[in-house]
C-alpha atoms as one frame of an Amber mdcrd trajectory, in Angstrom:
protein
  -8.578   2.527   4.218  -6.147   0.396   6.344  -3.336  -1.828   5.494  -3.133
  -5.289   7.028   0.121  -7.607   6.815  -0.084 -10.430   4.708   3.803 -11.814
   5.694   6.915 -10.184   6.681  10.220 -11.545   6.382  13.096 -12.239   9.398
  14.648  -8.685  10.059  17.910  -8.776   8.406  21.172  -8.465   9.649  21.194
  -4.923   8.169  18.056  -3.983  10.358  15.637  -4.353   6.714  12.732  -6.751
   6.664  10.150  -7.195   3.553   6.725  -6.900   4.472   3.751  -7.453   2.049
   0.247  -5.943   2.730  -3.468  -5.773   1.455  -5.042  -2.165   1.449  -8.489
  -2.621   2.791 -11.304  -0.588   1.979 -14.538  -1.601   4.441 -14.084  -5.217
   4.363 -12.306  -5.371   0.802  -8.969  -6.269  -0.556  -8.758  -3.242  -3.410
  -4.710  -3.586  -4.277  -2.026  -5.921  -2.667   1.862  -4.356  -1.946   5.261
  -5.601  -0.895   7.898  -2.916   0.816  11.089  -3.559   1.847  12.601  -0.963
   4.400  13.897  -0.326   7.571  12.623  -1.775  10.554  12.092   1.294  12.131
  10.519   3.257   9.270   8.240   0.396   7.474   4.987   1.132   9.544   5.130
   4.900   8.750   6.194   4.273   5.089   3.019   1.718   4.755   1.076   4.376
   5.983   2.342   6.865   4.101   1.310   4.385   0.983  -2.509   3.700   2.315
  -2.532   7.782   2.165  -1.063   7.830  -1.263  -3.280   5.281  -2.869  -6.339
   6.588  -1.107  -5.848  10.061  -2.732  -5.169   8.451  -6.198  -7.703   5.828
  -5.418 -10.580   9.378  -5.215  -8.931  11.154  -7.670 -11.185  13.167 -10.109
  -8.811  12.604 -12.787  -8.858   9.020 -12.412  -9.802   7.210 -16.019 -12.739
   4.946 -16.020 -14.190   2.720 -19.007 -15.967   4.187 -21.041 -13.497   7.373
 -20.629 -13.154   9.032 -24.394  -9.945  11.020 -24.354  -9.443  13.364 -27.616
């Protein structure tokens, strides 16, 4: 999965800027996000987030329809 920028704002004058993303999977949008964070930090912390959602994303435990839970 990769994340690809979908608009960012000016940087700040306190060095922040607000970037929003689609995560990608093949040639699919699967979930759109908006961060706000540090200039410095935002790519790894969007990263970080495509690796987060990924795992969740191929979780076992994730519910499906049809799921019975008792």
């Amino acid at each position: 999965m990769k994340a690809i920028v979908t608009s960012a704002s000016e940087v700040r004058i306190d060095g922040q800027q607000s970037v929003s993303f689609d995560i990608m999977d093949k040639d699919k949008v699967v979930v759109s996000s908006t961060v706000d964070g540090d200039v410095d930090t935002l790519k790894s912390q969007i990263k970080q987030t495509v690796t987060e959602y990924e795992q969740k994303a191929k979780s076992d435990n994730r519910l499906k329809e049809g799921d019975v839970i008792s």
